[in-house]
C-alpha positions as CSV (number, residue, x, y, z in Angstrom):
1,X,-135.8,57.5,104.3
2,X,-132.4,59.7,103.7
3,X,-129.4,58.1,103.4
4,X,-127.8,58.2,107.1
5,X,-125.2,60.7,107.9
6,X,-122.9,57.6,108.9
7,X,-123.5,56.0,104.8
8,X,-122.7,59.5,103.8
9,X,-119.5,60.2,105.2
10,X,-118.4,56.3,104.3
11,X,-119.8,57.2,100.6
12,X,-117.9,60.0,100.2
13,X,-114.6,58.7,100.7
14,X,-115.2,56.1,98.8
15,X,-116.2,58.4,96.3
16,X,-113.7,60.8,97.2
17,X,-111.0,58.1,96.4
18,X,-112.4,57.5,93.1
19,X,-112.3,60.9,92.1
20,X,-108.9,62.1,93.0
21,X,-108.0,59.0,90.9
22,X,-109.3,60.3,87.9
23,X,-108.5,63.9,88.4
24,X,-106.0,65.6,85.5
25,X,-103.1,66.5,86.7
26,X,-102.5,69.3,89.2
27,X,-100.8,72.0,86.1
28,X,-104.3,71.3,84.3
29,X,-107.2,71.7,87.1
30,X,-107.7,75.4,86.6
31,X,-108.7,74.3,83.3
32,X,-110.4,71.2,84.1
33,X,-111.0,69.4,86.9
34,X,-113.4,66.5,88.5
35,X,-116.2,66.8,90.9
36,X,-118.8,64.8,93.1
37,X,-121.5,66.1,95.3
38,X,-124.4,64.4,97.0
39,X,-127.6,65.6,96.5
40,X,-130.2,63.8,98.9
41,X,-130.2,60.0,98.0
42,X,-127.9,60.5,94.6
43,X,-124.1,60.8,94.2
44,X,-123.6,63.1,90.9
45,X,-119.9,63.0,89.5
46,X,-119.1,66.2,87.4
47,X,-116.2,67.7,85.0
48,X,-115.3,71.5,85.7
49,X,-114.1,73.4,82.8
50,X,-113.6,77.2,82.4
51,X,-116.3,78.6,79.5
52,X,-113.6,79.3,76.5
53,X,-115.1,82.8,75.8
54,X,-115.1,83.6,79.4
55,X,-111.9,83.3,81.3
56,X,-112.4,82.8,84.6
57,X,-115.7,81.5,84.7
58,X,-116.5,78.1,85.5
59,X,-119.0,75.8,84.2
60,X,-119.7,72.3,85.8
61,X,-121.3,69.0,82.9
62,X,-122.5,65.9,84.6
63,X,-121.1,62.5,84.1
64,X,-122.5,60.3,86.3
65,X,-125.3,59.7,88.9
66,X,-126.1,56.9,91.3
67,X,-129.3,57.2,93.4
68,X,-129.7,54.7,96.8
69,X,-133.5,53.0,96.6
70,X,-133.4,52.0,100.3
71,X,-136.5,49.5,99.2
72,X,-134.1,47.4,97.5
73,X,-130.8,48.5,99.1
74,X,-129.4,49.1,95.1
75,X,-128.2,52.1,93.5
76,X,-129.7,52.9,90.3
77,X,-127.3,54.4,88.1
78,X,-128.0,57.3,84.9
79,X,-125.6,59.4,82.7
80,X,-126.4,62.4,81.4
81,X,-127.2,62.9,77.6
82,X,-126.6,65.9,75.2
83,X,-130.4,66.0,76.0
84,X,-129.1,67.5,79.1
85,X,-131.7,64.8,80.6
86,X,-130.5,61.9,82.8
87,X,-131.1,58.7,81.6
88,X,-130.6,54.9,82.8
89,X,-127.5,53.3,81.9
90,X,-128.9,50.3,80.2
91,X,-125.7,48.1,80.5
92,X,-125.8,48.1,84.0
93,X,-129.2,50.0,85.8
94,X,-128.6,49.1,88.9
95,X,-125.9,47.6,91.3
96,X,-125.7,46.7,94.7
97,X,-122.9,48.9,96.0
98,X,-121.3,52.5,95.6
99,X,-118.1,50.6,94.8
100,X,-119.6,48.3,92.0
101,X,-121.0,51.9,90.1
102,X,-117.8,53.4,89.8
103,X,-116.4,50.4,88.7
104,X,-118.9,50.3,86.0
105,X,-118.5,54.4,85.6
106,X,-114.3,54.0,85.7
107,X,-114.7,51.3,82.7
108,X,-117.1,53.0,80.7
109,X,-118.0,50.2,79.0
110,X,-120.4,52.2,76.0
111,X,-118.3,55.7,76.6
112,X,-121.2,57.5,77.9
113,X,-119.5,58.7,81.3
114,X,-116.1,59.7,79.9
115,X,-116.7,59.8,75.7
């Protein structure tokens, strides 16, 4: 069962919040920014940077993902490797709340979300 459209729009300001936080500043975001999106039952955080050889053109690298298991009302939470695979962050798999997974994404405990 989908995430209701209700969760959703609560989701994404929460996520929404969390983002802007983290954004560069304004003079920079042509250059790079920060992203989320939802796709079905995962929330994907992304970095947007313009390809070097190819001004103009924008090229979006994960860096985070928490999917809602409705089973066990938990998000599970991945980051993405250079193996351009997404994989579980073994720290902390799984939490209880959108709000708990970007804490653990904002302190980056291993440097996997943020280097």
């Amino acid at each position: 069962m989908p995430i209701s459209e209700f969760e959703q729009k609560r989701y994404e300001k929460i996520v929404s919040q969390f983002v802007e936080k983290r954004r560069p500043p304004a003079h920079v975001r042509n250059q790079v920014d920060l992203d989320f999106r939802f796709e079905k039952q995962s929330v994907i955080i992304f970095e947007i940077r313009e390809i070097w050889k190819q001004p103009g053109e924008k090229v979006e690298s994960p860096v985070a993902k928490a999917t809602y298991v409705k089973k066990t009302n938990s998000w599970k939470l991945y980051w993405h490797r250079a193996d351009l695979k997404w994989h579980s962050y073994e720290p902390t798999p799984e939490t209880k709340t959108i709000e708990e997974f970007l804490t653990v994404v904002d302190n980056d405990e291993y440097c996997c979300f943020w280097g």
